[in-house]
BALOBA-1460 file (C-alpha; in Angstrom, 3 decimals):
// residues 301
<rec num="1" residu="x" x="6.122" y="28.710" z="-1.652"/>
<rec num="2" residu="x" x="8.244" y="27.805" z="1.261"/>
<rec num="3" residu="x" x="11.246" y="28.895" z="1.445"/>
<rec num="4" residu="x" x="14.207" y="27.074" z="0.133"/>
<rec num="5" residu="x" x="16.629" y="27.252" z="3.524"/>
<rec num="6" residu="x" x="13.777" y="26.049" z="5.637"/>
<rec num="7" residu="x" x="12.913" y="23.121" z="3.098"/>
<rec num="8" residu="x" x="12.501" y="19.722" z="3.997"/>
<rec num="9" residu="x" x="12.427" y="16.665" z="2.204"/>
<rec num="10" residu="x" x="12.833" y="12.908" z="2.545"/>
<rec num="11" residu="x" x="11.095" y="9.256" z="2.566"/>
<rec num="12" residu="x" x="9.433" y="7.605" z="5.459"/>
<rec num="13" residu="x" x="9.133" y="3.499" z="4.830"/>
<rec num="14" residu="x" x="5.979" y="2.099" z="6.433"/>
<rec num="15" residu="x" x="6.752" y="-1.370" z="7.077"/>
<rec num="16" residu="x" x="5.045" y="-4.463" z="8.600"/>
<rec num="17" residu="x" x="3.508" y="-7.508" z="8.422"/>
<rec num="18" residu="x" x="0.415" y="-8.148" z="6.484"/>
<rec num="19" residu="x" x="-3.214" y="-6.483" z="7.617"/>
<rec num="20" residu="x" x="-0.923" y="-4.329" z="10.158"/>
<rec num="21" residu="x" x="-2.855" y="-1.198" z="8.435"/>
<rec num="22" residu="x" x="0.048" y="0.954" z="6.656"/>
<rec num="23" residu="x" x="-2.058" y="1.739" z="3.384"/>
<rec num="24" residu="x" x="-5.073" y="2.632" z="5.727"/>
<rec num="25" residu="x" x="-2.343" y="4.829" z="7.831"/>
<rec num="26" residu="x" x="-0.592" y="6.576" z="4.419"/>
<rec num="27" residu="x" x="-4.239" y="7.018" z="3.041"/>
<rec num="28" residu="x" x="-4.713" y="8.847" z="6.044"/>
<rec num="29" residu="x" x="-1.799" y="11.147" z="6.640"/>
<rec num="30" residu="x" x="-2.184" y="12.349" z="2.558"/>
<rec num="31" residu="x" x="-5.906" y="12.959" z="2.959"/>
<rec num="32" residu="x" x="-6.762" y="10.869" z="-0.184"/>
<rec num="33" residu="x" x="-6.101" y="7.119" z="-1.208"/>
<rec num="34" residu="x" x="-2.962" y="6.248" z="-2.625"/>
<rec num="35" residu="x" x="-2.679" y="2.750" z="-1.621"/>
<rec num="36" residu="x" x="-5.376" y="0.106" z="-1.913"/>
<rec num="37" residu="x" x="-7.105" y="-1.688" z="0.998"/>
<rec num="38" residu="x" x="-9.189" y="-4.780" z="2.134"/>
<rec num="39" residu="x" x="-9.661" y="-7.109" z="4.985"/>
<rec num="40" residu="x" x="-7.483" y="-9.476" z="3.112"/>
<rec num="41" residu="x" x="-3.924" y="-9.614" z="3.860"/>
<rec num="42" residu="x" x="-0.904" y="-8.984" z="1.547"/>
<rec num="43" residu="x" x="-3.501" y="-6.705" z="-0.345"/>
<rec num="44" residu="x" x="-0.532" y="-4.632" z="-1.686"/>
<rec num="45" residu="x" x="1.733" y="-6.142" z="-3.918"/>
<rec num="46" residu="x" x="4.263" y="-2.959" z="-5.114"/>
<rec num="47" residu="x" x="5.802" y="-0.430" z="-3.147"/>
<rec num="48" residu="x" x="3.683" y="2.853" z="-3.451"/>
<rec num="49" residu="x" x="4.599" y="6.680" z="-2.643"/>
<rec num="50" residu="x" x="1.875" y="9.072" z="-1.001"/>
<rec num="51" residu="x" x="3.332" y="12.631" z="-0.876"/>
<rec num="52" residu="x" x="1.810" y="15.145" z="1.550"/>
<rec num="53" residu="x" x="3.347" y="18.368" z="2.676"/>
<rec num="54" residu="x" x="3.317" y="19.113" z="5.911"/>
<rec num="55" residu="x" x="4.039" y="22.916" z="7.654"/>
<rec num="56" residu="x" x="7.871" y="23.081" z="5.697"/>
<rec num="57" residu="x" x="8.437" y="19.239" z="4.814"/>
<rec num="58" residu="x" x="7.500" y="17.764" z="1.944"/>
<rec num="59" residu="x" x="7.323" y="13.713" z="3.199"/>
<rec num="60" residu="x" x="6.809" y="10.623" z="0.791"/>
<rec num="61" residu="x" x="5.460" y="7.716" z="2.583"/>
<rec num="62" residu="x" x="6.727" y="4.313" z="0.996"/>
<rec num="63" residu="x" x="3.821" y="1.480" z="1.336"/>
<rec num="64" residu="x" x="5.540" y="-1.687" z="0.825"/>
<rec num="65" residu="x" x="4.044" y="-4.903" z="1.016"/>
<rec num="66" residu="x" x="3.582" y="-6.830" z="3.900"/>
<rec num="67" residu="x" x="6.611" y="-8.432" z="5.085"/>
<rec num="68" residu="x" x="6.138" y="-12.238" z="5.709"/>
<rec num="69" residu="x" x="7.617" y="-15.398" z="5.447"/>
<rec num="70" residu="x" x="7.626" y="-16.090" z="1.573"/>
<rec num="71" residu="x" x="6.716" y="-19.792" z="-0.100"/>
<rec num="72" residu="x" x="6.346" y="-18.142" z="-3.899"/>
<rec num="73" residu="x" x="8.164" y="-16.198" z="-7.032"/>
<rec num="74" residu="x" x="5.456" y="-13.514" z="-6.138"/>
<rec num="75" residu="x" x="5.507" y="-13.509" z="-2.607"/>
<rec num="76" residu="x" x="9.572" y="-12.992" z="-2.489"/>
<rec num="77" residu="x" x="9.052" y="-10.752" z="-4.871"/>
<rec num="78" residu="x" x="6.726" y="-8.471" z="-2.554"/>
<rec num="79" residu="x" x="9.136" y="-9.142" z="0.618"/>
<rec num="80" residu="x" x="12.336" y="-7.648" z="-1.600"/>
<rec num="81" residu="x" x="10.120" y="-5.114" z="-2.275"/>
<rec num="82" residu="x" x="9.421" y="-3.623" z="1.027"/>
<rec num="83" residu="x" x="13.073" y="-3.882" z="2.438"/>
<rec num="84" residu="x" x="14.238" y="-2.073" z="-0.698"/>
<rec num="85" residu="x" x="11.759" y="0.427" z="0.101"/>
<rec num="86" residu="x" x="13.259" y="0.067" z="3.660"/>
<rec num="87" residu="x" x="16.634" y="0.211" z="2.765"/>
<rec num="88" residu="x" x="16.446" y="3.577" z="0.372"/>
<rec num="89" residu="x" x="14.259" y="5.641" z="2.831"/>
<rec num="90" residu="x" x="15.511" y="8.662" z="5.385"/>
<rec num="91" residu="x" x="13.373" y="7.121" z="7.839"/>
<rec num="92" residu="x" x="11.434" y="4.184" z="9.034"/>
<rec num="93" residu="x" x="7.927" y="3.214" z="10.740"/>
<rec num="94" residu="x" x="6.958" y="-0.492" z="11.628"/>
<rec num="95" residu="x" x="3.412" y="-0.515" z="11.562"/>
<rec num="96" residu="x" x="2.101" y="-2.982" z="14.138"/>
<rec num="97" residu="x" x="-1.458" y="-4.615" z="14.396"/>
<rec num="98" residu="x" x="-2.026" y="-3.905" z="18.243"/>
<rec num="99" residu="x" x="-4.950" y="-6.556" z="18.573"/>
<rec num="100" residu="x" x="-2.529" y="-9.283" z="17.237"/>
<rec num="101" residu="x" x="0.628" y="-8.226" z="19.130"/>
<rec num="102" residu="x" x="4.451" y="-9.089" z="18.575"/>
<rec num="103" residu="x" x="3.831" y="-12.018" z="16.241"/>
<rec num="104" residu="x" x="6.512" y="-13.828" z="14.176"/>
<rec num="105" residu="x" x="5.682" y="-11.512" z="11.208"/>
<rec num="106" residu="x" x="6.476" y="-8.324" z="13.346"/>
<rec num="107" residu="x" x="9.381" y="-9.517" z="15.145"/>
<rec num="108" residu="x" x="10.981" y="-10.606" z="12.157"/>
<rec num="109" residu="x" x="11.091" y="-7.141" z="11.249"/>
<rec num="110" residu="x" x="12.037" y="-5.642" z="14.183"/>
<rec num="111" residu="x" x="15.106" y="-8.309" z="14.332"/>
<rec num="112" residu="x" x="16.107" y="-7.154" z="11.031"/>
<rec num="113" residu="x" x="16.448" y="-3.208" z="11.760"/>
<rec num="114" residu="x" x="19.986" y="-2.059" z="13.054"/>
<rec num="115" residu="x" x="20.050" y="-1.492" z="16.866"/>
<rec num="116" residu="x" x="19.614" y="2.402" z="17.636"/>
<rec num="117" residu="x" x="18.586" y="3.129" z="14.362"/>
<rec num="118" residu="x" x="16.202" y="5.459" z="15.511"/>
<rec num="119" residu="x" x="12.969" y="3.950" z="13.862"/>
<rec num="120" residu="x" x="9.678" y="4.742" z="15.051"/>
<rec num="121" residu="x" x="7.213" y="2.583" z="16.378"/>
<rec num="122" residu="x" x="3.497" y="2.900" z="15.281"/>
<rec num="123" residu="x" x="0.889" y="0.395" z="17.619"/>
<rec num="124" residu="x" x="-2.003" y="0.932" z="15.284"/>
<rec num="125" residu="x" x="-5.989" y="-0.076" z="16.218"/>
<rec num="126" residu="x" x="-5.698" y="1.329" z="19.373"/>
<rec num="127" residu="x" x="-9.311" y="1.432" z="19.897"/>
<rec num="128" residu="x" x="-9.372" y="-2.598" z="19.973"/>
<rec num="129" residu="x" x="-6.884" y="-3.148" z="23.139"/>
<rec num="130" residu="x" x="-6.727" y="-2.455" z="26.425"/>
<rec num="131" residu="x" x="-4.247" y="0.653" z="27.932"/>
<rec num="132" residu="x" x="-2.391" y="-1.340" z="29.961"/>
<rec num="133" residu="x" x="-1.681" y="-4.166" z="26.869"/>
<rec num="134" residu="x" x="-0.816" y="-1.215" z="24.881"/>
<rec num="135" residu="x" x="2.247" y="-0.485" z="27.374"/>
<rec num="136" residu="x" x="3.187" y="-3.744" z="27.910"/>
<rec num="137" residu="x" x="3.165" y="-4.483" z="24.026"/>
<rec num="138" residu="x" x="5.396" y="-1.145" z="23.648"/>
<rec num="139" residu="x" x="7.489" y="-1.917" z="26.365"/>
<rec num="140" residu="x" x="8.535" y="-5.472" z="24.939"/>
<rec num="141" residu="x" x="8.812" y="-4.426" z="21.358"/>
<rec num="142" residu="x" x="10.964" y="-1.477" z="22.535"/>
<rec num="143" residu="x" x="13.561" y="-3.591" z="24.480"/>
<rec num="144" residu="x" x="14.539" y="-4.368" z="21.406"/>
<rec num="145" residu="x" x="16.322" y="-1.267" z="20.978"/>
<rec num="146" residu="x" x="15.410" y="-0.326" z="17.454"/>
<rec num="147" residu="x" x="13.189" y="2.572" z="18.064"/>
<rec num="148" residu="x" x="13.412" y="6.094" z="19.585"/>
<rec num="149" residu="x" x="10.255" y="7.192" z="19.278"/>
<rec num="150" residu="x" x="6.591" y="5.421" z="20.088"/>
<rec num="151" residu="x" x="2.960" y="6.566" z="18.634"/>
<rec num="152" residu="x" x="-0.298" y="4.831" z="19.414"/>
<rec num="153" residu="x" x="-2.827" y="5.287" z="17.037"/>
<rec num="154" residu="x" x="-5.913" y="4.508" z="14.909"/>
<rec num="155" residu="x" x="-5.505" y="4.789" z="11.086"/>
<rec num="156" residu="x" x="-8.658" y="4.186" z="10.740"/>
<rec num="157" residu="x" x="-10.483" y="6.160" z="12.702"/>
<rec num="158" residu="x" x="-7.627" y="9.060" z="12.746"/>
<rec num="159" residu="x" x="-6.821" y="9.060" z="16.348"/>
<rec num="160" residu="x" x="-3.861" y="10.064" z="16.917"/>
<rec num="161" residu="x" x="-2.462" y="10.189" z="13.201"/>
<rec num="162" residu="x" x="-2.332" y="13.895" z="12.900"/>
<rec num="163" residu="x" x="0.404" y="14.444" z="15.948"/>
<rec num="164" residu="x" x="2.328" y="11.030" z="13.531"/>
<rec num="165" residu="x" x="2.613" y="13.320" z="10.915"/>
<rec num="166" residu="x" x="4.033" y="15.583" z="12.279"/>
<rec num="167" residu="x" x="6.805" y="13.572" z="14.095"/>
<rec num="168" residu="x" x="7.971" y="11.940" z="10.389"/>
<rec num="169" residu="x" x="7.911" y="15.892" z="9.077"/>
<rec num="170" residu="x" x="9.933" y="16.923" z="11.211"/>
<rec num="171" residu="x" x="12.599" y="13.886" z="11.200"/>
<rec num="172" residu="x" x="12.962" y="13.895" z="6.898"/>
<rec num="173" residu="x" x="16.462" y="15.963" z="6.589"/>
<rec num="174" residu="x" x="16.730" y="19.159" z="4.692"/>
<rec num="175" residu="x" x="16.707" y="19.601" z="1.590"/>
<rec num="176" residu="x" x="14.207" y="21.084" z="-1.603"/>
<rec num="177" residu="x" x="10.987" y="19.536" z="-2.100"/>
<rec num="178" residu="x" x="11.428" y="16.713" z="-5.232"/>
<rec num="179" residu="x" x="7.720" y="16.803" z="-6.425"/>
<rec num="180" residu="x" x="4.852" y="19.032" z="-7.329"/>
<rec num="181" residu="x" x="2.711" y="20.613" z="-4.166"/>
<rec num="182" residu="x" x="-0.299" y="19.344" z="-5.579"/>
<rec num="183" residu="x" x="1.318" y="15.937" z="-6.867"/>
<rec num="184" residu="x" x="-0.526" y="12.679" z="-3.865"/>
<rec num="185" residu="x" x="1.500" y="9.974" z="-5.548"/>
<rec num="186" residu="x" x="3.913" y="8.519" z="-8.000"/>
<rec num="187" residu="x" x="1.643" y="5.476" z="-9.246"/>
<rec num="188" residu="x" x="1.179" y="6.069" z="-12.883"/>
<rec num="189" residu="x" x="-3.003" y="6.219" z="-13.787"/>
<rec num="190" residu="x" x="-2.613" y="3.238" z="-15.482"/>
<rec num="191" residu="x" x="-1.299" y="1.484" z="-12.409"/>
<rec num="192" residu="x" x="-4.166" y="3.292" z="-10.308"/>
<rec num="193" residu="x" x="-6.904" y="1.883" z="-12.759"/>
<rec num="194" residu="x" x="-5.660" y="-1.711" z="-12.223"/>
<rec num="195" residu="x" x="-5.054" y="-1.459" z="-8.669"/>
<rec num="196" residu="x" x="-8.650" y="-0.021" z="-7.979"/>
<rec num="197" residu="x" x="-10.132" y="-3.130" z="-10.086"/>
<rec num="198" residu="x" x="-8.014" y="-5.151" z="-8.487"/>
<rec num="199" residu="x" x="-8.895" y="-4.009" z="-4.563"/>
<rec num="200" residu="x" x="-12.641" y="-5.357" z="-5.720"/>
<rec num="201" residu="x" x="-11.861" y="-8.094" z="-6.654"/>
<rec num="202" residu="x" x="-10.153" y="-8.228" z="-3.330"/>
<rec num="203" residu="x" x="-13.517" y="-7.160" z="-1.633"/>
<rec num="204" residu="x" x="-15.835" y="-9.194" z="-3.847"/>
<rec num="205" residu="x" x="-14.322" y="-12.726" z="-3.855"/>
<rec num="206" residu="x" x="-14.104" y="-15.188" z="-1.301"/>
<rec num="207" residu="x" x="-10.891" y="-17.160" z="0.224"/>
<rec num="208" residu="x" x="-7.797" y="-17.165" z="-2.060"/>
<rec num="209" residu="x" x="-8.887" y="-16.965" z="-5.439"/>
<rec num="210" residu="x" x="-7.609" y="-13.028" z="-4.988"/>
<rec num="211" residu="x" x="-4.302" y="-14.110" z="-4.600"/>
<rec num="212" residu="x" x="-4.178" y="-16.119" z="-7.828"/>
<rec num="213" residu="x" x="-5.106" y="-13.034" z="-10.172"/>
<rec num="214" residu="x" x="-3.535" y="-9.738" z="-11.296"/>
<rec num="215" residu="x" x="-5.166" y="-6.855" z="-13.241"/>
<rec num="216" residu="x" x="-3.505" y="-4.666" z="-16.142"/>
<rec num="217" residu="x" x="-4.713" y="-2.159" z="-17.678"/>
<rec num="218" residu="x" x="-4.381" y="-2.814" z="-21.743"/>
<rec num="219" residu="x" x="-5.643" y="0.613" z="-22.628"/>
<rec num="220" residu="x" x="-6.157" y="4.164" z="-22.162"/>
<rec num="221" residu="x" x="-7.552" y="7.087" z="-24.185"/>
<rec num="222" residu="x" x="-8.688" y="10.779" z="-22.809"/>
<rec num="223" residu="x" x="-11.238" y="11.439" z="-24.940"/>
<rec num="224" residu="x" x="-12.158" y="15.070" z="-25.903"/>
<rec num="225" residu="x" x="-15.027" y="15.326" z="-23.421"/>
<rec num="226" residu="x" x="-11.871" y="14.708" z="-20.910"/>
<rec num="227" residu="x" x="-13.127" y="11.133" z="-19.676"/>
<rec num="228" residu="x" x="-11.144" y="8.426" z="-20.030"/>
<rec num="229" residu="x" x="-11.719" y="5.258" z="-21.434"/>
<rec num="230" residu="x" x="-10.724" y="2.472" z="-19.565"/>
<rec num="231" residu="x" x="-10.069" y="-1.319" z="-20.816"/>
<rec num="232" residu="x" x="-8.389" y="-3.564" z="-18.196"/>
<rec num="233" residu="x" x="-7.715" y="-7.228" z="-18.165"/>
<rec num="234" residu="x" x="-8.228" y="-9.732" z="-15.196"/>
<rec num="235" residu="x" x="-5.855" y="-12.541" z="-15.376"/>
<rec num="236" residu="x" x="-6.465" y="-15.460" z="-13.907"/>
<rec num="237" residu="x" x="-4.766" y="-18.713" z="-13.905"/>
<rec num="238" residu="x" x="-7.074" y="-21.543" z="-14.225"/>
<rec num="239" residu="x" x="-10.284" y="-21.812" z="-16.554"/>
<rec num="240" residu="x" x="-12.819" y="-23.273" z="-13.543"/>
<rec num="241" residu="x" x="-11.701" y="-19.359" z="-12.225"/>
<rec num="242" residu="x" x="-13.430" y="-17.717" z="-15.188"/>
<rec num="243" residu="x" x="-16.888" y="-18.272" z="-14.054"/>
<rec num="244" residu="x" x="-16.169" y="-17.668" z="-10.180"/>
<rec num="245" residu="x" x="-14.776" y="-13.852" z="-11.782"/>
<rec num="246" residu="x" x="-17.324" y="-13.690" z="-13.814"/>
<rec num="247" residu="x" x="-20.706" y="-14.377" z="-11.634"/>
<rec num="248" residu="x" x="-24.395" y="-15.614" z="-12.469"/>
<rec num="249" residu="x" x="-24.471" y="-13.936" z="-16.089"/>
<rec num="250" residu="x" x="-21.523" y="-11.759" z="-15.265"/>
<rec num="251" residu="x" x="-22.961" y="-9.980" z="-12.380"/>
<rec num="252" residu="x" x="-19.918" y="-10.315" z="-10.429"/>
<rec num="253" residu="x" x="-17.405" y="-8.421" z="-12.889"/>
<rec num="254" residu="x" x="-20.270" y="-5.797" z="-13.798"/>
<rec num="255" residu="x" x="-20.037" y="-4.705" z="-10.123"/>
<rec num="256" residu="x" x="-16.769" y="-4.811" z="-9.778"/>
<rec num="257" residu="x" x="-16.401" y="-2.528" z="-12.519"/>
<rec num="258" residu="x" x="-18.945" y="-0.321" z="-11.084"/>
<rec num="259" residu="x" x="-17.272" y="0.173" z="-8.089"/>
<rec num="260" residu="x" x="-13.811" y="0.577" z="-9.730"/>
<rec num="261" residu="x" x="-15.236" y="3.087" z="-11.670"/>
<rec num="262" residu="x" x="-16.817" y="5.079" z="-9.385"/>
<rec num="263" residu="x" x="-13.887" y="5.300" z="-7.672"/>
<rec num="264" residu="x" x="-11.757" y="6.270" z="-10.040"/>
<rec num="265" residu="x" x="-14.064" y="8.870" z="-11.255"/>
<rec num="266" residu="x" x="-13.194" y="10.298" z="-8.131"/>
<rec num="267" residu="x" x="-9.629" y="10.093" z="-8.107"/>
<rec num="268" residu="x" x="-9.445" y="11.563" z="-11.420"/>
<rec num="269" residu="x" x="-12.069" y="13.701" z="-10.808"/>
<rec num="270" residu="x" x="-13.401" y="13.673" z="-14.341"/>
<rec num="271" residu="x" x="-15.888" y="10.520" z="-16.049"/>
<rec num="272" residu="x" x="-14.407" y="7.222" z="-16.494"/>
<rec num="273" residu="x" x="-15.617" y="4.577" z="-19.056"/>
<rec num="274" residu="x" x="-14.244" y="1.247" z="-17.740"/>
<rec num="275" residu="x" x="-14.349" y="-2.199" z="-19.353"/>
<rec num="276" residu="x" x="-12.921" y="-5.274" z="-17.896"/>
<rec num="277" residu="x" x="-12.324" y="-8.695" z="-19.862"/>
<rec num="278" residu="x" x="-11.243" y="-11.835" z="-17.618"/>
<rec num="279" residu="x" x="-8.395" y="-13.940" z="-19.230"/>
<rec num="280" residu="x" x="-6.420" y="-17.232" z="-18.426"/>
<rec num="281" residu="x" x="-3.118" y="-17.064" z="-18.223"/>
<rec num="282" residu="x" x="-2.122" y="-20.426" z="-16.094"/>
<rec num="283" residu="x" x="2.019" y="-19.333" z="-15.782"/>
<rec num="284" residu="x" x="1.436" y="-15.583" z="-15.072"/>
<rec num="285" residu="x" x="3.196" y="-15.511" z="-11.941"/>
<rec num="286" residu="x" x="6.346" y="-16.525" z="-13.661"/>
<rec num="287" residu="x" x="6.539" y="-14.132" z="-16.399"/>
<rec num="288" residu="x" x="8.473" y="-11.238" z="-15.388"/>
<rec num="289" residu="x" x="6.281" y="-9.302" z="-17.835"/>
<rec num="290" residu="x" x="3.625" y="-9.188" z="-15.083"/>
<rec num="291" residu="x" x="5.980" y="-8.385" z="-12.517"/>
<rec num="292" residu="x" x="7.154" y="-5.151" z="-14.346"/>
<rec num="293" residu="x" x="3.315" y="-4.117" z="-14.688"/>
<rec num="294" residu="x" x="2.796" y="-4.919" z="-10.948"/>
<rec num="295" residu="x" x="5.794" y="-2.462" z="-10.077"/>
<rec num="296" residu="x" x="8.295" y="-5.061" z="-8.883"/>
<rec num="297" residu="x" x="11.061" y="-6.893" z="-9.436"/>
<rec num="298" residu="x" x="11.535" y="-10.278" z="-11.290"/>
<rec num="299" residu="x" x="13.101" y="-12.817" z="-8.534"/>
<rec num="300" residu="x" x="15.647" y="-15.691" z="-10.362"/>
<rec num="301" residu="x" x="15.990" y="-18.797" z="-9.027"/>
């Protein structure tokens, strides 16, 4: 165990706008996913911790949502929730999509951090732009005056990342370690089961029916063998939905739940028996009861 004066501890905020790559990024500084992912954006909906201790710190990572321009109950809902993550952290990271530059998304952002607040600057997918667009992009998002520190990377293919990790370990204050050494993240297993169901659905289905479901899990039991057993619910908020959930004599939700389980087989590392049921709910978006499930707050008004 380290020892207690030379303890670190604090929260790093990964911010930035959709499909910038910050659960790709957390998944890869913790060595294990915490955070879904897909193609898709605004794939993550709450704000997630993934804890990983590094030489004397002990850093959470916040994943928020993607911070956009929001139209819906649920997509304000997901913006509040990534500047509270924001504004409760000891330090924060904008995540930016270097292929797609300073767009409106990430400048947003950027406008909204204090000047000299001594943020750090992450231009991810390095491996998709050319060095000298890499320094100009730096240079113009760094006039703005909000960051101290710059890091080009690749979440995805881990270039770079491991010298990141370092930087936000050594930049959380001091202070005893809040959490378990062997404890990745504070999403409760019930949370994990729907969000893995949910990320293939995410993967699986086409266009935007993804962003008119949700996924709770209804129930839980550890057997005695130690699996778990699994039901989960798909809502969905239009009947014509059912079947596109569904598939050809429900090939689409068996595979779905194959891949969901297989996954969390191996989060849990133990057997997982996982059944999913599809059901209409046409309001869900405005009951605050699926808010709370989803991990965020109910927006009035």
């Amino acid at each position: 165990m380290t020892e207690p004066a030379a303890m670190r501890f604090g929260f790093v905020a990964v911010l930035g706008a959709p499909n910038a790559g910050k659960s790709t990024l957390i998944n890869r500084i913790v060595g294990a996913k915490v955070s879904i992912v897909s193609p898709k954006v605004q794939t993550t909906r709450a704000r997630c911790l993934g804890i990983v201790i590094n030489g004397q710190s002990q850093v959470v990572f916040v994943d928020t949502p993607g911070i956009f321009e929001p139209q819906r109950r649920l997509d304000r809902a997901m913006v509040d929730a990534a500047w509270k993550g924001a504004s409760e952290a000891d330090h924060v990271a904008v995540v930016v999509d270097s292929e797609r530059g300073y767009d409106g998304n990430t400048r947003r952002i950027v406008e909204a951090l204090p000047e000299g607040g001594g943020g750090t600057l992450v231009l991810n997918k390095i491996d998709r732009v050319a060095r000298p667009n890499l320094l100009s992009l730096a240079e113009e998002i760094n006039a703005s005056g909000r960051f101290a520190e710059t890091f080009m990377i690749s979440a995805l293919k881990g270039h770079g990342v491991e010298d990141l990790g370092r930087h936000f370990a050594g930049n959380v204050p001091p202070g005893p370690w809040m959490f378990p050494e062997d404890q990745l993240s504070d999403m409760p297993m019930r949370m994990m089961a729907a969000e893995a169901v949910r990320e293939q659905l995410f993967l699986q289905l086409h266009q935007e029916l993804p962003y008119a479901l949700t996924v709770e899990t209804e129930e839980w039991k550890t057997l005695k063998d130690g699996s778990h057993r699994i039901s989960a619910v798909v809502i969905i908020e239009r009947e014509s939905q059912k079947g596109m959930v569904l598939g050809k004599g429900g090939s689409r939700i068996k595979a779905v739940g194959e891949a969901a389980r297989l996954e969390l087989e191996e989060m849990f590392d133990s057997r997982v028996h996982l059944f999913l049921h599809v059901k209409v709910r046409k309001d869900w978006k405005e009951k605050a009861e699926h808010y709370r499930n989803m991990g965020l707050d109910f927006p009035t008004g």
